[in-house]
Backbone as a chain_set.jsonl record, in Angstrom:
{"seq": "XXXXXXXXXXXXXXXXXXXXXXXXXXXXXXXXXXXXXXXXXXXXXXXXXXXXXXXXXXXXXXXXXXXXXXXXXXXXXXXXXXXXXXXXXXXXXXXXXXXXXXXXXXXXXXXXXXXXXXXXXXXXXXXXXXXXXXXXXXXXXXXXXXXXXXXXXXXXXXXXXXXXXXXXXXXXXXXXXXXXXXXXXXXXXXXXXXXXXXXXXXXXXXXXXXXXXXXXXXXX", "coords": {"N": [[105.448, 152.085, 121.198], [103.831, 150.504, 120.231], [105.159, 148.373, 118.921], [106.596, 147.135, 121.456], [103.957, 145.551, 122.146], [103.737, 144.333, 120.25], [106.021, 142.736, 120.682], [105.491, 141.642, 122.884], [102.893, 140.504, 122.815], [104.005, 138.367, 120.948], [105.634, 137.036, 122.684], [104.001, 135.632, 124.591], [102.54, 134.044, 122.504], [104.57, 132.118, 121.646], [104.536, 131.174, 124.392], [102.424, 129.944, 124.666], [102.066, 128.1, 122.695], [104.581, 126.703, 123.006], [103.818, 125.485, 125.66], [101.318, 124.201, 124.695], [101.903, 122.155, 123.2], [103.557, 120.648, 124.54], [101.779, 119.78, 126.257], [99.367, 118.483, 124.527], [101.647, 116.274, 123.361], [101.985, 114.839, 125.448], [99.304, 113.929, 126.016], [98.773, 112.333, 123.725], [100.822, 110.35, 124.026], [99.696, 109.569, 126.351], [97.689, 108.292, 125.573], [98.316, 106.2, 123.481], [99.474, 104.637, 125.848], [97.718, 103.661, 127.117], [96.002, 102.766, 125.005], [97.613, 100.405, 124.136], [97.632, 99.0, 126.268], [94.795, 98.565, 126.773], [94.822, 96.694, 124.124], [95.71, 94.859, 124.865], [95.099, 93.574, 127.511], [92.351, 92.662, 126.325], [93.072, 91.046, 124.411], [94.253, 88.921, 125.586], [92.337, 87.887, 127.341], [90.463, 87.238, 125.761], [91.641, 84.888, 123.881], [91.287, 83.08, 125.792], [88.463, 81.84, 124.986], [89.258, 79.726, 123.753], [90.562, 78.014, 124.659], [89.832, 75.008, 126.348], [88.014, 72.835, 128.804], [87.245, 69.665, 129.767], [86.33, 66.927, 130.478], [87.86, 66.438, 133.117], [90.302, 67.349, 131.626], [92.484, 69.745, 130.486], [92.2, 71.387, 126.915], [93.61, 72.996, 124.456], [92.121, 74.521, 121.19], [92.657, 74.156, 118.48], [92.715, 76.169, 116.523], [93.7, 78.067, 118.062], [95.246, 81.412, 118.315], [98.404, 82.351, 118.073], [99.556, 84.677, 118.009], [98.142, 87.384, 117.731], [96.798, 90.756, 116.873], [98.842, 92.1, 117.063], [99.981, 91.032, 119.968], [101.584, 88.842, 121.079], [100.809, 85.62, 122.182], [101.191, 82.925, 124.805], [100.868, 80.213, 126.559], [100.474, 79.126, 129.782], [101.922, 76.163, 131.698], [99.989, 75.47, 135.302], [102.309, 75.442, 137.046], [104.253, 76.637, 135.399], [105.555, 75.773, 133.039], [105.693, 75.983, 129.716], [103.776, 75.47, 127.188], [102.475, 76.006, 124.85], [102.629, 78.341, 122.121], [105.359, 80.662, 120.911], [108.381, 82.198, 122.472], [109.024, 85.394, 122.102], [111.928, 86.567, 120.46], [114.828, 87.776, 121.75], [112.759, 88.367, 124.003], [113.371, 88.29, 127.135], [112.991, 84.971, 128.792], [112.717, 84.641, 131.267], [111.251, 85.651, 132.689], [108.473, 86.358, 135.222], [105.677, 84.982, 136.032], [103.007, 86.813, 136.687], [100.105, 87.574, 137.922], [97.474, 89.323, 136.578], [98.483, 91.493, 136.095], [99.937, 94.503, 134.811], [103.052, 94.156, 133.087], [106.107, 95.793, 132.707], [108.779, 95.559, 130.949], [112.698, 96.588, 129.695], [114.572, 95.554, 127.561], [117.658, 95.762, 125.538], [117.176, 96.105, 123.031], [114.695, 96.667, 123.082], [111.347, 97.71, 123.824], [109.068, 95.71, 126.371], [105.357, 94.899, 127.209], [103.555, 93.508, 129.318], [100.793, 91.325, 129.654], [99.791, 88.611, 131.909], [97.47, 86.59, 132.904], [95.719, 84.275, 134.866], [94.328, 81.114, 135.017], [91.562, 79.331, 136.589], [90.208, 75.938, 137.263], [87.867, 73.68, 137.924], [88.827, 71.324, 139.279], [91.117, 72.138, 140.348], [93.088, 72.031, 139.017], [95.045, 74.66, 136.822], [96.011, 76.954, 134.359], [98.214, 79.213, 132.926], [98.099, 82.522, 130.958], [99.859, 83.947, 128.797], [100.521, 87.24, 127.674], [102.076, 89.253, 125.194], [103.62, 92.335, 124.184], [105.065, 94.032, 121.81], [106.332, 97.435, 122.171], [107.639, 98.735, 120.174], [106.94, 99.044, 117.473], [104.52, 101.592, 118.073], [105.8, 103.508, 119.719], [107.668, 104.458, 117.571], [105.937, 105.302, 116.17], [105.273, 107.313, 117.847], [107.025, 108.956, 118.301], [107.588, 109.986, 115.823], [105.196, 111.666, 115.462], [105.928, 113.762, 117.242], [108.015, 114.41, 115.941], [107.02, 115.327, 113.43], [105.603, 117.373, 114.577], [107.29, 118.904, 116.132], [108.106, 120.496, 113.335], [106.224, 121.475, 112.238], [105.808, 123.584, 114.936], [107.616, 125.933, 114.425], [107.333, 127.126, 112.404], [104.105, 127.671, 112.765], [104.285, 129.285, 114.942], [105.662, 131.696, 113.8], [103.795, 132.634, 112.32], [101.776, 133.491, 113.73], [103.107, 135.275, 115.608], [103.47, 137.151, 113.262], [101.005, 137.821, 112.501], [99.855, 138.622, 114.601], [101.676, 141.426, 114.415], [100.569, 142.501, 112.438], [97.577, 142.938, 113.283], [98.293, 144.255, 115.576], [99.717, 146.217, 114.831], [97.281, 147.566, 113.108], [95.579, 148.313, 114.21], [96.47, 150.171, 116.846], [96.685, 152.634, 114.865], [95.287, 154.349, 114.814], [95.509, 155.713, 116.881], [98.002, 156.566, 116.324], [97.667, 158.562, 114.577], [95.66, 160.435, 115.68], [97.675, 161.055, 117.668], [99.839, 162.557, 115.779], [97.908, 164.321, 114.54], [97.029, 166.199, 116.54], [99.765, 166.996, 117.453], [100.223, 168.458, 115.319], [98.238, 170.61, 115.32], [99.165, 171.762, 118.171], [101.783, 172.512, 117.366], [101.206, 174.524, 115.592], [99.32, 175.99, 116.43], [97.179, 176.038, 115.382], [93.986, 176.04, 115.496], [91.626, 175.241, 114.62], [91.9, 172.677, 113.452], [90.658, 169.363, 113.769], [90.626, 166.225, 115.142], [90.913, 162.892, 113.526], [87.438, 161.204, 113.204], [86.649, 157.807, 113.595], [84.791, 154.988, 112.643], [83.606, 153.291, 114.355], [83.236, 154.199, 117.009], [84.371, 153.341, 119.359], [86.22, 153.333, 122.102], [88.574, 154.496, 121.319], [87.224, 156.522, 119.696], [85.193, 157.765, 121.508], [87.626, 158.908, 122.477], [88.521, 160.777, 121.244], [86.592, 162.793, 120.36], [85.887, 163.808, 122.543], [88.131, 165.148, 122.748], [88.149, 166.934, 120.382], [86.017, 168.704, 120.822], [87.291, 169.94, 123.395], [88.755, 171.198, 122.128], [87.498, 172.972, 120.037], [86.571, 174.468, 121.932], [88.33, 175.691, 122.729], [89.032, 176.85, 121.099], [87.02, 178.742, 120.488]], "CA": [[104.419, 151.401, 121.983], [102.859, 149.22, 119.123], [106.583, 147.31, 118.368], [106.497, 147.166, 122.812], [103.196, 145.47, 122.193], [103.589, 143.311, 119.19], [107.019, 141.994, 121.365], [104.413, 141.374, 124.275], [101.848, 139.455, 121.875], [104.77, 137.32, 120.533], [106.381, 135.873, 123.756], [102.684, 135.516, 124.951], [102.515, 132.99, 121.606], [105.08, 131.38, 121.589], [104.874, 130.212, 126.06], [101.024, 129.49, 124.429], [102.374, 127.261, 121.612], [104.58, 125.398, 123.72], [102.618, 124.684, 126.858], [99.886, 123.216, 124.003], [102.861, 121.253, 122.231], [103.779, 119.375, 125.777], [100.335, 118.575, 126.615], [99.16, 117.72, 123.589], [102.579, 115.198, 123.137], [101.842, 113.739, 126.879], [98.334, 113.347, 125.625], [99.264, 111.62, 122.642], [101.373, 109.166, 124.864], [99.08, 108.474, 127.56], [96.313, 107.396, 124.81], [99.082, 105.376, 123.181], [99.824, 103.528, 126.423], [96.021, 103.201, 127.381], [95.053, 101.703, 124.131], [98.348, 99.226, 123.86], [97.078, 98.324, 127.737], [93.435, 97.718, 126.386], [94.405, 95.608, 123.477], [96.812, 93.502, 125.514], [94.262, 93.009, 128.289], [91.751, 92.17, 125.902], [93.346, 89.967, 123.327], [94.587, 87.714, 126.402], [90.93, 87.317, 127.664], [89.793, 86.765, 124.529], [92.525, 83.784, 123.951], [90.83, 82.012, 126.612], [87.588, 81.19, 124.527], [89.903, 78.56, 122.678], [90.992, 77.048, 125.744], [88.444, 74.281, 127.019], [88.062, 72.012, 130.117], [86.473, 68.5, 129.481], [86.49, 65.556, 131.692], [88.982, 67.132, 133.884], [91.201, 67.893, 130.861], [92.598, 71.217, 129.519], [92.642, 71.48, 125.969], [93.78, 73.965, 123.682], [91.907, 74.043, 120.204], [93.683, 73.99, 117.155], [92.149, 77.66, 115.684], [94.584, 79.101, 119.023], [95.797, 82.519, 117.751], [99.523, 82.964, 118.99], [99.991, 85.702, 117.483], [96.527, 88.339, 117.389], [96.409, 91.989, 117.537], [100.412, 92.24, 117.694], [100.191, 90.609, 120.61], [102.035, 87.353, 121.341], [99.962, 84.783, 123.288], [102.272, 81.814, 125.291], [100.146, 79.092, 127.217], [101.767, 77.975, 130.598], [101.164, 74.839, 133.091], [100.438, 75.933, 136.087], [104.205, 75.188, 137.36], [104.926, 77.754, 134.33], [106.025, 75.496, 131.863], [105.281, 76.568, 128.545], [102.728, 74.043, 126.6], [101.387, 76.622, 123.804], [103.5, 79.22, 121.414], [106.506, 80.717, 121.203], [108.928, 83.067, 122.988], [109.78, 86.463, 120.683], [113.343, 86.754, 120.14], [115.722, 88.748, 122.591], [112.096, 88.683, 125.019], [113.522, 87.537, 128.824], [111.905, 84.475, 128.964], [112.86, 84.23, 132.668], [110.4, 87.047, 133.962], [107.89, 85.397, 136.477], [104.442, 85.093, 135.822], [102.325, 87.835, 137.567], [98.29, 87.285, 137.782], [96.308, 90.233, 135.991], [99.482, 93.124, 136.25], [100.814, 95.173, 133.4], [104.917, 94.639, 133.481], [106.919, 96.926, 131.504], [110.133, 95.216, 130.976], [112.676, 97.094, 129.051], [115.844, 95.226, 127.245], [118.672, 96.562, 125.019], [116.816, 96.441, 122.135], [113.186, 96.332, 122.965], [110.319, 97.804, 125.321], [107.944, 94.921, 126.297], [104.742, 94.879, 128.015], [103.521, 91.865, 129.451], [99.777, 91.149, 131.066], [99.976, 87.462, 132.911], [96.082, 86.121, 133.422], [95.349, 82.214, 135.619], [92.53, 80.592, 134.851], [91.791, 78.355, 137.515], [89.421, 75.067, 136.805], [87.256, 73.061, 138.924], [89.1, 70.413, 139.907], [91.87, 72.484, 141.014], [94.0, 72.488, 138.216], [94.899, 75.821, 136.165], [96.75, 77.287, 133.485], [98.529, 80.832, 132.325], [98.037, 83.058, 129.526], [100.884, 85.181, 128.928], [100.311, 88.182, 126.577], [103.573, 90.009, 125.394], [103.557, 93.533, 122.888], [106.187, 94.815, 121.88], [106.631, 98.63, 122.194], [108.845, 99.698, 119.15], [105.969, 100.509, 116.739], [103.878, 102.272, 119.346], [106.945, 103.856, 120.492], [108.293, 104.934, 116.882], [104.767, 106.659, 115.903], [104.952, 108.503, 118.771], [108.525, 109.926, 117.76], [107.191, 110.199, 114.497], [104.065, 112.834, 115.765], [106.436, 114.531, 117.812], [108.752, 115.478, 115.195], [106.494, 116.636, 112.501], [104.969, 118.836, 116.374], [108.606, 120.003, 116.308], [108.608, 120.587, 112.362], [105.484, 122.421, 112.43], [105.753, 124.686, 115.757], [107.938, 126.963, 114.085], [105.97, 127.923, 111.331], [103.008, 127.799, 113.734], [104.385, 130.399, 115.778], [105.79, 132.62, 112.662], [102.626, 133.135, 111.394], [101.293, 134.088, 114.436], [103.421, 136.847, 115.368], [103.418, 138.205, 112.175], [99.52, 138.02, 112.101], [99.834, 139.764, 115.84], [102.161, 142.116, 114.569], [99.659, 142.808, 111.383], [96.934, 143.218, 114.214], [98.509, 145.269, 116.84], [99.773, 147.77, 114.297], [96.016, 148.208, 112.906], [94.677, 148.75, 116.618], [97.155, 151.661, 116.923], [96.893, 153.376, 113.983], [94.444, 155.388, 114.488], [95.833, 156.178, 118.333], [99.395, 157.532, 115.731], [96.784, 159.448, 113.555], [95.291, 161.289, 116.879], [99.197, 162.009, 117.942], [99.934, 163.24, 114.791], [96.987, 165.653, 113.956], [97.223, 166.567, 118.236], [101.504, 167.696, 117.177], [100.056, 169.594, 114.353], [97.456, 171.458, 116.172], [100.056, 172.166, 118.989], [103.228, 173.258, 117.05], [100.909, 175.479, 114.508], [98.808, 177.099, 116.708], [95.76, 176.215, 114.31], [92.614, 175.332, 116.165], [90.585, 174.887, 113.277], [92.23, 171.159, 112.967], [90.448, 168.401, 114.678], [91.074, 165.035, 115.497], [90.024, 162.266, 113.013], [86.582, 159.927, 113.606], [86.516, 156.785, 113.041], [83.525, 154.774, 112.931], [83.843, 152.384, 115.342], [82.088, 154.464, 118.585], [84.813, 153.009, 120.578], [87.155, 153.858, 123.361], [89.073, 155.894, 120.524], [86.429, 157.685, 119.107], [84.845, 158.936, 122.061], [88.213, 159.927, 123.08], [89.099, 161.969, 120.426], [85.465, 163.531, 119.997], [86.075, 164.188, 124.114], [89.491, 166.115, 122.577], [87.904, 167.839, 119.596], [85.524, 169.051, 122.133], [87.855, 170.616, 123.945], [89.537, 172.165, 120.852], [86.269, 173.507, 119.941], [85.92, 175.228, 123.063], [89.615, 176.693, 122.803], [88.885, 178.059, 119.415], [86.182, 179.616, 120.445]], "C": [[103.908, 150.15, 121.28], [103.959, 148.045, 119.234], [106.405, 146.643, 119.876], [105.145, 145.852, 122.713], [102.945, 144.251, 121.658], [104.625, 142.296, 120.0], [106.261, 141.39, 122.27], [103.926, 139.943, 123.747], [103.068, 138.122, 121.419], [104.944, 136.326, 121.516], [105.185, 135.199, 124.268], [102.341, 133.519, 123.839], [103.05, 132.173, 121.877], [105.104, 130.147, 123.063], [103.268, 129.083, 125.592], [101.534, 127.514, 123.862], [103.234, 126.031, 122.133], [104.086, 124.666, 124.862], [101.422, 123.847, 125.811], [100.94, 122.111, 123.533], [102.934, 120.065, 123.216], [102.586, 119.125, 126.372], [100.202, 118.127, 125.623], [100.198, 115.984, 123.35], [102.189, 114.355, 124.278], [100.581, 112.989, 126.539], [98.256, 111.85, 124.45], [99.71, 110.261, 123.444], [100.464, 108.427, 125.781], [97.934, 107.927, 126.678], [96.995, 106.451, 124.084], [99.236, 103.81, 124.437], [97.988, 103.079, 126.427], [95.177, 102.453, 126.124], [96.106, 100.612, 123.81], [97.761, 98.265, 125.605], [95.779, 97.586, 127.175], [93.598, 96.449, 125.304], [95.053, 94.299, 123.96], [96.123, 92.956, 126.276], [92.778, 92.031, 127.361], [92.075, 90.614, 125.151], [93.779, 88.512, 124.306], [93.195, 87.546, 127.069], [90.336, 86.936, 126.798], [90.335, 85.012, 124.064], [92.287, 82.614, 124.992], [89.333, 81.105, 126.442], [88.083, 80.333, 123.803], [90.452, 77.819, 123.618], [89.815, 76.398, 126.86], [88.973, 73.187, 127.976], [87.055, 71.116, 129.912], [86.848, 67.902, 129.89], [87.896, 66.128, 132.291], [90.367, 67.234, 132.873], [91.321, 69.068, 130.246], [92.737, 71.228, 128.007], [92.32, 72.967, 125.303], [93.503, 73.65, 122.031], [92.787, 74.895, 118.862], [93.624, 75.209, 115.985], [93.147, 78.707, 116.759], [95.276, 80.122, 118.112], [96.963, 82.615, 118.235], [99.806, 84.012, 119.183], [98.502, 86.928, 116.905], [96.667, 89.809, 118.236], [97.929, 93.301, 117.307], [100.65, 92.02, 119.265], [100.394, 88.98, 120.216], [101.549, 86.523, 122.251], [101.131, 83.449, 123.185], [101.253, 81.628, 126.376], [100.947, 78.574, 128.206], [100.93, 77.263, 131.524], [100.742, 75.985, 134.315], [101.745, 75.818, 137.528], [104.687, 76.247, 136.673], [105.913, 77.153, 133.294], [105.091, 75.616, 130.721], [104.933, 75.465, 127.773], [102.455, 75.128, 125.415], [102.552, 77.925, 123.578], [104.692, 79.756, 121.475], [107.218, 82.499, 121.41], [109.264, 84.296, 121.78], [110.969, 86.302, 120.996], [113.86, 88.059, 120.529], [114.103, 89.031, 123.834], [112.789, 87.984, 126.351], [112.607, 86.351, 128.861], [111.8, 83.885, 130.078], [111.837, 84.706, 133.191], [109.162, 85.896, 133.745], [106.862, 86.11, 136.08], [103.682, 86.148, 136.688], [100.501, 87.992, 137.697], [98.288, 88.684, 137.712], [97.187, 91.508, 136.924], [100.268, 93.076, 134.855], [102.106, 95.114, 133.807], [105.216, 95.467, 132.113], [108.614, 96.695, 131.51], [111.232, 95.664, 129.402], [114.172, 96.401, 128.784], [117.172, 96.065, 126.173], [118.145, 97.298, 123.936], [115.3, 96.731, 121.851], [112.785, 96.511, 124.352], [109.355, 96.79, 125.48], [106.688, 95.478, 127.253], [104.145, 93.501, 128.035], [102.095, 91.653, 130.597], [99.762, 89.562, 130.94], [97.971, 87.25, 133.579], [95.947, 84.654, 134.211], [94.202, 82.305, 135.771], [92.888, 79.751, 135.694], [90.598, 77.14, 136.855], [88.82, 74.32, 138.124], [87.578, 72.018, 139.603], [90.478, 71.016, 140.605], [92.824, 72.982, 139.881], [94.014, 74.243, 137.041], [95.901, 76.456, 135.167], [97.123, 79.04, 133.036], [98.378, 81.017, 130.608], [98.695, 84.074, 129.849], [100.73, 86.077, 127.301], [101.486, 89.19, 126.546], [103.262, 90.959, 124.057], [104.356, 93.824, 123.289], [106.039, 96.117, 121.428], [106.97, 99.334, 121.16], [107.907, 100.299, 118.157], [104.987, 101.813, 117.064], [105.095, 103.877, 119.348], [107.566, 105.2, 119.0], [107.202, 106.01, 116.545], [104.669, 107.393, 116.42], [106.349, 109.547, 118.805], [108.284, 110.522, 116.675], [106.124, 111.815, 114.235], [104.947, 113.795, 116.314], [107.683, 115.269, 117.097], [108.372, 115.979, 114.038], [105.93, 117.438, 113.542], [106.155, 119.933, 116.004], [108.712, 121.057, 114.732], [107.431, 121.9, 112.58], [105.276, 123.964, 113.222], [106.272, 125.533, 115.191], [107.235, 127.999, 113.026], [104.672, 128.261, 111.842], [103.674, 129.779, 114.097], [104.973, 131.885, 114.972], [104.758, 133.43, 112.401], [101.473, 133.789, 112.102], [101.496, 135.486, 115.012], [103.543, 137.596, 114.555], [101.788, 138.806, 111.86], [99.274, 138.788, 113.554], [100.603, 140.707, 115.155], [101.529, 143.195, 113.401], [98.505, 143.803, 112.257], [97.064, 144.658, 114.967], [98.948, 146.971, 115.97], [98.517, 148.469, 113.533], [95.904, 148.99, 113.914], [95.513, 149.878, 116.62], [97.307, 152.497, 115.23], [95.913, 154.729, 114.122], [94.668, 156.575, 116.195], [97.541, 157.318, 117.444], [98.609, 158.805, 114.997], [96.367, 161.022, 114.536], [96.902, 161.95, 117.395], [99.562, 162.814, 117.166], [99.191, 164.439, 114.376], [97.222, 166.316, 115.568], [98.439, 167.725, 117.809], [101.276, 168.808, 116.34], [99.809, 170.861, 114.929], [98.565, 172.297, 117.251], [101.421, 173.202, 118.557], [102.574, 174.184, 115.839], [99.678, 176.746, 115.129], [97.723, 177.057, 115.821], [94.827, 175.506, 115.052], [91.384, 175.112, 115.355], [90.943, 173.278, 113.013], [91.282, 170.367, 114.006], [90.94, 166.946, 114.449], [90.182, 163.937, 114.932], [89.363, 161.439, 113.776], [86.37, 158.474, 112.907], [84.874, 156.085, 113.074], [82.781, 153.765, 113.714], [82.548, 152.55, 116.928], [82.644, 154.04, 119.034], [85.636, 153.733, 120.907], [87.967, 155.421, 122.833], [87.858, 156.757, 119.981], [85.841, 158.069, 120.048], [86.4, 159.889, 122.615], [88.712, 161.325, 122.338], [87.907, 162.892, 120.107], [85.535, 164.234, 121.31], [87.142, 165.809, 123.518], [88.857, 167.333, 121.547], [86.375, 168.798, 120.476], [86.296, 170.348, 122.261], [88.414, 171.672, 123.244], [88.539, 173.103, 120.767], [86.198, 174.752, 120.888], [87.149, 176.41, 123.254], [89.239, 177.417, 121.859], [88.372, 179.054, 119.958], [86.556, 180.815, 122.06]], "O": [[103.654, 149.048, 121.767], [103.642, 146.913, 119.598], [106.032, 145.474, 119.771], [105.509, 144.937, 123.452], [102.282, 143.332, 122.138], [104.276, 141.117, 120.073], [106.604, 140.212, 122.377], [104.286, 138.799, 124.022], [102.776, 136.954, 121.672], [104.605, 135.145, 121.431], [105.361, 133.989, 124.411], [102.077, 132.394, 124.262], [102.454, 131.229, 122.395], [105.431, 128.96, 123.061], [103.04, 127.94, 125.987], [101.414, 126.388, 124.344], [102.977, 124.842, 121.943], [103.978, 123.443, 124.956], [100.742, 122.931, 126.273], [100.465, 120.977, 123.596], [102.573, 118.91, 122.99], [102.478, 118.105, 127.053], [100.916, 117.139, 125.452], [99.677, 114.877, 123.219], [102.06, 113.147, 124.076], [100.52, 111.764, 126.647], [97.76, 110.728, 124.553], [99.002, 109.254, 123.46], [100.387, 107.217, 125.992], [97.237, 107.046, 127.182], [96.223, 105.513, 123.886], [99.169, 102.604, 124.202], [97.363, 102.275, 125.735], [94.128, 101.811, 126.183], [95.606, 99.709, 123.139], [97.613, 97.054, 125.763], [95.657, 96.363, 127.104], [92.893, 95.442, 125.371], [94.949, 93.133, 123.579], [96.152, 91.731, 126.157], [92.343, 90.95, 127.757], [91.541, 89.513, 125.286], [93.672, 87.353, 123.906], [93.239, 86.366, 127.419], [89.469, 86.105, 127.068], [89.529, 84.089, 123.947], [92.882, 81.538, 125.047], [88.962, 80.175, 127.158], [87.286, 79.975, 122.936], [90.896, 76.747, 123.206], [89.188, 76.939, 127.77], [90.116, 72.732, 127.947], [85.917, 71.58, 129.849], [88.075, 67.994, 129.916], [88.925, 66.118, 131.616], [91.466, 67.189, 133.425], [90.429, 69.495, 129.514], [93.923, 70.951, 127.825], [91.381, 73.75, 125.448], [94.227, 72.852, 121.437], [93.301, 75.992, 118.643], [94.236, 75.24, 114.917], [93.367, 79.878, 116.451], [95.887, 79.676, 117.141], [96.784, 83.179, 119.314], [100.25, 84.466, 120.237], [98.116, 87.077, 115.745], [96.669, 90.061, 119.441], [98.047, 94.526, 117.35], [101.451, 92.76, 119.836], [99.77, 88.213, 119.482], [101.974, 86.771, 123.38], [101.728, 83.031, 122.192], [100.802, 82.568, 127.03], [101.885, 77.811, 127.976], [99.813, 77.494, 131.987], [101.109, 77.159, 134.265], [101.724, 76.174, 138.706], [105.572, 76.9, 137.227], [106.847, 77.772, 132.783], [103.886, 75.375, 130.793], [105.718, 74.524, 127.664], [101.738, 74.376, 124.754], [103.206, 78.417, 124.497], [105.332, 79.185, 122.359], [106.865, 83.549, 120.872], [109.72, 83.997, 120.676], [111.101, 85.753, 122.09], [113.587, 89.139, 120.005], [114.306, 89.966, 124.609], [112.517, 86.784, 126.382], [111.409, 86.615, 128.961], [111.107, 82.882, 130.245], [111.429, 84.196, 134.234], [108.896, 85.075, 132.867], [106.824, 87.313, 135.818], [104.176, 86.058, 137.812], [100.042, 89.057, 137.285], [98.918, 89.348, 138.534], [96.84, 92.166, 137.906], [100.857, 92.238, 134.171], [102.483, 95.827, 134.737], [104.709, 95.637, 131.004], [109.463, 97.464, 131.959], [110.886, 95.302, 128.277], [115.015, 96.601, 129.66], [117.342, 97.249, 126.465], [118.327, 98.49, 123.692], [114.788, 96.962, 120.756], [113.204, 96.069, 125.421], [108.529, 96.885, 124.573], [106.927, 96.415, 128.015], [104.175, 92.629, 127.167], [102.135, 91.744, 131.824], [99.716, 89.162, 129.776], [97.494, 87.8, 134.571], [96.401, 83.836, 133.411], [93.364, 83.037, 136.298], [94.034, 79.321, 135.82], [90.062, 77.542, 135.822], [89.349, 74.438, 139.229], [86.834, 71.629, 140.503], [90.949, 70.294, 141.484], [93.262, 74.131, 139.827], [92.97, 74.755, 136.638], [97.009, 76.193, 135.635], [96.251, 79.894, 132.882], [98.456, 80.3, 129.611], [98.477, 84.908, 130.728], [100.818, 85.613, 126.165], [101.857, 89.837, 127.526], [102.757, 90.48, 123.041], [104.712, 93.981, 124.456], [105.615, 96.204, 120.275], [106.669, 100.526, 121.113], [107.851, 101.498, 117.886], [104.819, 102.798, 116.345], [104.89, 105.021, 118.943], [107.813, 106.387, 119.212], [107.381, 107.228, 116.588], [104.085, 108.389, 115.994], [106.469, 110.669, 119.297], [108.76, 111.643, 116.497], [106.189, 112.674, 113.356], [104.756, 114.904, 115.815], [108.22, 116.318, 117.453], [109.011, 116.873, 113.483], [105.775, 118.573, 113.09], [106.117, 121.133, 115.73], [109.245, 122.165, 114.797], [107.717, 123.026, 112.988], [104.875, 125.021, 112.735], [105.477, 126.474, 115.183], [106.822, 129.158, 112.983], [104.105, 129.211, 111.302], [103.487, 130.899, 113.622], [104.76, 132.996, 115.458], [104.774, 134.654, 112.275], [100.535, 134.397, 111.587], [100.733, 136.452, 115.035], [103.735, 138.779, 114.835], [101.448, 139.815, 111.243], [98.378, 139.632, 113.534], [99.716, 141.555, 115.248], [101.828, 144.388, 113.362], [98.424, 145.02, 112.095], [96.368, 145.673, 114.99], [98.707, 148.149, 116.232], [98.548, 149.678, 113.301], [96.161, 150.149, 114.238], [94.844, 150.824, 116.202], [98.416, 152.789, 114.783], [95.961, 155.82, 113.554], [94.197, 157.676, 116.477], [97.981, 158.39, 117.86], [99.105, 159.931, 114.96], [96.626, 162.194, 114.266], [97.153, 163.154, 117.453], [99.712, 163.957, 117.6], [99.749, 165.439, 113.923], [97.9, 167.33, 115.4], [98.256, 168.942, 117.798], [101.859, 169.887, 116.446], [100.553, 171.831, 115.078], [98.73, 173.499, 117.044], [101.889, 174.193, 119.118], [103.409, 174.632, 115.052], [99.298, 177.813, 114.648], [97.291, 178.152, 115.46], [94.968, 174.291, 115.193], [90.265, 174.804, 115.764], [90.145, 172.666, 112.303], [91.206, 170.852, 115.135], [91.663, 166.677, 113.49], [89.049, 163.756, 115.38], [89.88, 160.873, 114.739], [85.953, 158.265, 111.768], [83.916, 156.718, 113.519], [81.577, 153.513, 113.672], [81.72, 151.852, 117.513], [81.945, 153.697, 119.987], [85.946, 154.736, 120.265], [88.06, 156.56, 123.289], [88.026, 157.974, 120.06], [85.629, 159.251, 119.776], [86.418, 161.057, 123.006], [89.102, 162.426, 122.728], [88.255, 163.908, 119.506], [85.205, 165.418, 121.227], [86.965, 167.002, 123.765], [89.024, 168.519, 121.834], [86.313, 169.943, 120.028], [86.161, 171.403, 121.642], [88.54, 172.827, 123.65], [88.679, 174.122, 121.444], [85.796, 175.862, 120.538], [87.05, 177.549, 123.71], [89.153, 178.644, 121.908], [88.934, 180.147, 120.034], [85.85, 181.8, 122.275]]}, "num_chains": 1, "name": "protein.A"}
């Protein structure tokens, strides 16, 4: 019954251990994307306190960050020619401007993301800010968590069924103790034996005080 029991408690662990493993990892990821989203949205709004409008001219001052955050900031006309920093290496530098949307463009060697802001100006004219992160360190840390997850679970879950199987054979010991003195009593014909108490006051001890009881009452 106990071994029946401890087998129970195990599989029980282990469905535990990985249902927490794959949330936890999804978790992990979606706070990964959600804070490479925030600093990309930010750092390209931010990149626009260095870009000023005076007598109907745009200028870009000379403290411009291209490069802030690990994000890549690129300055375009509004035509989409590129006036301000420079393209990363192997980025598409075909893909089409998009006003204030996350792209997720993914090449051979490299995941990008890409938020696209237009400032417009008062005389009509207006200019892009293109914000580009690249994925791969993001990307590798999160391979990185997920295989010390993998390294760990096993030993996780070791130490659990052995500490259930520590457990479950306490908890019945004292239910083998009651079988045992019960077999005696039975195959000796001695009613003078009773059935040990523990000191608990639970479930087992009234049942076996229920049994020695009964003994009691045979004796007599």
């Amino acid at each position: 019954m106990d071994s029946g029991c401890t087998i129970y408690y195990a599989m029980v662990i282990i469905v535990i251990s990985l249902v927490f493993s794959l949330m936890l990892s999804l978790s992990i990821e979606k706070q990964v994307s959600l804070v490479t989203e925030d600093t990309l949205i930010k750092t390209v709004q931010n990149s626009l306190d260095d870009i000023d409008y005076e007598n109907q001219i745009i200028e870009i001052d000379n403290d411009f960050d291209s490069y802030s955050h690990g994000v890549t900031l690129l300055v375009y006309t509004e035509n989409g020619q590129l006036i301000k920093g420079k393209t990363p290496k192997d980025f598409p530098a075909y893909t089409p401007l998009s006003s204030s949307e996350i792209q997720e463009i993914e090449t051979e060697q490299h995941i990008w993301r890409i938020y696209d802001l237009y400032q417009n100006y008062d005389n009509g004219q207006g200019l892009w800010v293109r914000g580009i992160y690249a994925m791969d360190d993001a990307l590798h840390s999160l391979a990185a968590i997920r295989h010390v997850m993998l390294l760990i679970l096993p030993l996780l879950i070791v130490v659990a069924v052995f500490t259930g199987f520590k457990i479950t054979k306490k908890a019945f010991e004292p239910v083998s103790e009651i079988a045992e003195t019960a077999n005696t009593i039975n195959s000796g014909y001695d009613l003078s034996k009773r059935l040990p108490l523990n000191n608990s006051e639970d479930e087992i001890y009234q049942l076996s005080e229920t049994i020695n009881k009964m003994i009691s009452r045979l004796e007599e």
